[in-house]
C-alpha positions as CSV (number, residue, x, y, z in Angstrom):
1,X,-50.6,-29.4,-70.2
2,X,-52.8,-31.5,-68.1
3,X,-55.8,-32.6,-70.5
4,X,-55.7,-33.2,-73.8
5,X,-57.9,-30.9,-76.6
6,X,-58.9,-32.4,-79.9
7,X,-61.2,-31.7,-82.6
8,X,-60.7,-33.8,-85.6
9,X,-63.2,-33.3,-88.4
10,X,-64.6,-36.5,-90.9
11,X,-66.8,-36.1,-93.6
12,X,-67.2,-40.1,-94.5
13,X,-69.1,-40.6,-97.9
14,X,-70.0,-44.8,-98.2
15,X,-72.2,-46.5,-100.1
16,X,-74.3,-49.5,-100.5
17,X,-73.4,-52.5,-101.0
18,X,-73.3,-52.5,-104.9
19,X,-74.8,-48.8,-104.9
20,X,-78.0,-50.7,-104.2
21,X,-80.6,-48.3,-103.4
22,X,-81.8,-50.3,-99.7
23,X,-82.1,-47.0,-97.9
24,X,-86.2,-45.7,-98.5
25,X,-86.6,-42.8,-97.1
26,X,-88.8,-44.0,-94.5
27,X,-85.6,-45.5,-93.2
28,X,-83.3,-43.1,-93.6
29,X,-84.4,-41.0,-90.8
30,X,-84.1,-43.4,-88.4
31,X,-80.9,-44.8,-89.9
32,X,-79.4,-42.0,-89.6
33,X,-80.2,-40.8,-85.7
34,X,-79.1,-44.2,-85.0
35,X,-76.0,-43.8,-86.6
36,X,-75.6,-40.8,-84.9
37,X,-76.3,-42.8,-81.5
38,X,-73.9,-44.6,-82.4
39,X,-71.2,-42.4,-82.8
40,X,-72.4,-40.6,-79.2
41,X,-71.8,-43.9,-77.3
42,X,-68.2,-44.2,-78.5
43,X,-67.6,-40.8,-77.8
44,X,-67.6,-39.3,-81.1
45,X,-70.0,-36.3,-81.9
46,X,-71.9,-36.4,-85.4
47,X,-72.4,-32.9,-86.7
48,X,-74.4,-34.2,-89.5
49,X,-76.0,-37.8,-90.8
50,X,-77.6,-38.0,-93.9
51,X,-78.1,-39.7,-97.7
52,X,-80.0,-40.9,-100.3
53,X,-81.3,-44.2,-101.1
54,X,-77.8,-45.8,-102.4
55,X,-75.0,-43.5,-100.1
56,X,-74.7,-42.3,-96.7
57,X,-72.0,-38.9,-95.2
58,X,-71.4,-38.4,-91.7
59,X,-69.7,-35.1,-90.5
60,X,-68.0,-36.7,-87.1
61,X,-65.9,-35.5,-84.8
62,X,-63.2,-37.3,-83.6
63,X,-61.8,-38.1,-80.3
64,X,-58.1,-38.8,-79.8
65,X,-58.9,-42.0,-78.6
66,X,-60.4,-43.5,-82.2
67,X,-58.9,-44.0,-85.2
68,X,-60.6,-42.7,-88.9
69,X,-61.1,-46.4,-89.4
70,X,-62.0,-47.7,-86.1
71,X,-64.9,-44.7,-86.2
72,X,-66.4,-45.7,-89.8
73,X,-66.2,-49.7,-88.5
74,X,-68.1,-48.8,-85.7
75,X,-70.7,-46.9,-87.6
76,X,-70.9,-49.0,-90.5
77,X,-70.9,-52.3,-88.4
78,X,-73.2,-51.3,-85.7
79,X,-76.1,-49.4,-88.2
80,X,-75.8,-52.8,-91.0
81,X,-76.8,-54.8,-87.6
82,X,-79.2,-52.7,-86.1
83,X,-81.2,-52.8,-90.1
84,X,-81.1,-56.3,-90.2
85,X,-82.6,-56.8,-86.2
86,X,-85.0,-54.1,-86.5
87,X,-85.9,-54.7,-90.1
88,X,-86.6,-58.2,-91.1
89,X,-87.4,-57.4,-94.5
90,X,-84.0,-55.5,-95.1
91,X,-82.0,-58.6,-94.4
92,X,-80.3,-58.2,-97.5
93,X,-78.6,-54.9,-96.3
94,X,-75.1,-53.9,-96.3
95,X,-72.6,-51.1,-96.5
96,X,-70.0,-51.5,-98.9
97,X,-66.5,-52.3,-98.0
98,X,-65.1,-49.5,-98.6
99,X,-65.5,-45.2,-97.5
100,X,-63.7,-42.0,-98.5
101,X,-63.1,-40.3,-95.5
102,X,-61.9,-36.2,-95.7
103,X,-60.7,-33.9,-93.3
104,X,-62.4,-30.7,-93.3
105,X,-61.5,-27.5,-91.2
106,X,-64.1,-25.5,-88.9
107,X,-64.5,-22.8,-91.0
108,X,-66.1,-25.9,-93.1
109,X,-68.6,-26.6,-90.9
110,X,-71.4,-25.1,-91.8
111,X,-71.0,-25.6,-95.7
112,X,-70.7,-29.6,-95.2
113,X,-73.6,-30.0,-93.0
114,X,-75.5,-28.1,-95.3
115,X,-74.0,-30.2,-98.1
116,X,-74.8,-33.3,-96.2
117,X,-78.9,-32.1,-95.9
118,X,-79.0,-31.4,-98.9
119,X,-78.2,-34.5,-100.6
120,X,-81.7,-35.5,-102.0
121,X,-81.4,-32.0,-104.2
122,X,-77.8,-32.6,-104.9
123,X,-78.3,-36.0,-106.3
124,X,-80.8,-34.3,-109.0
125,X,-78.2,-33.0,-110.5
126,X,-74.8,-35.5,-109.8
127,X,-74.9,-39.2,-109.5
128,X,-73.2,-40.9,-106.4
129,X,-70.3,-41.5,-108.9
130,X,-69.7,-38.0,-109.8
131,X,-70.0,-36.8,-106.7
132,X,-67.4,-39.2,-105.1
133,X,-64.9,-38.9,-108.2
134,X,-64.8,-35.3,-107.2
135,X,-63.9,-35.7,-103.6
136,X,-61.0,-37.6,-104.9
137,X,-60.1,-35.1,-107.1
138,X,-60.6,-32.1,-104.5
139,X,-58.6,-33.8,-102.3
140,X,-55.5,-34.5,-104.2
141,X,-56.3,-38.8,-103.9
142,X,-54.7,-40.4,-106.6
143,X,-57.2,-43.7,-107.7
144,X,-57.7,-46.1,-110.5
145,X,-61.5,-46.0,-111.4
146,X,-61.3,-49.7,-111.9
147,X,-61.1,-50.5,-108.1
148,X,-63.4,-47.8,-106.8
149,X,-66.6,-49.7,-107.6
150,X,-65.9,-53.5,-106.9
């Protein structure tokens, strides 16, 4: 085969640096289109952006070029910069170190982006914490509680 054909679906959940709620929602829009710039220049194509005031998911999808943890750098690095030039006020803003990154099949699609839209309703209901506790758990990923929220 001459080319090379790959899809590789991400649905990346991060927070805040301490959970800190930094994002208003008269950022969040604009964080999240330029996150999704972001993703667009380094050949990656986000399916979906969005959050809540303390957490961000991205639905991207992968080229075979970039690694799950070279794509979330990117993101992470290059939206935390972007706040603090474009926002003075937010200088204090910053991802935290860590992410939870999922693979997700296309027949997914659909259900995570509307998943990820939906988060201001979701969060009504679950907390950040009880929402990512359960990813682990859907997903099989063994963790100790005591290192997920340093």
């Amino acid at each position: 085969m001459a080319h090379s054909y790959v899809n590789i679906l991400i649905h990346y959940i991060f927070s805040t640096k301490n959970r800190n709620k930094d994002i208003s929602p008269d950022l969040q829009d604009r964080l999240w289109a330029y996150m999704g710039g972001i993703a667009r220049e380094n050949k990656m194509k986000a399916l979906a952006i969005g959050g809540v005031e303390d957490h961000a998911h991205a639905l991207l999808s992968l080229p075979s070029t970039i690694s799950i943890a070279k794509a979330i750098q990117l993101v992470k690095g290059g939206s935390s910069k972007w706040v603090h030039e474009t926002f003075p006020l937010h200088g204090d803003f910053a991802w935290q170190e860590g992410y939870g990154a999922f693979s997700i099949g296309v027949s997914q699609v659909e259900d995570t982006i509307a998943y990820i839209n939906n988060q201001r309703e979701h969060h009504h209901i679950k907390t950040f914490k009880e929402e990512f506790l359960a990813f682990l758990k859907k997903h099989e990923i063994e963790y100790d509680e005591r290192y997920i929220w340093d």
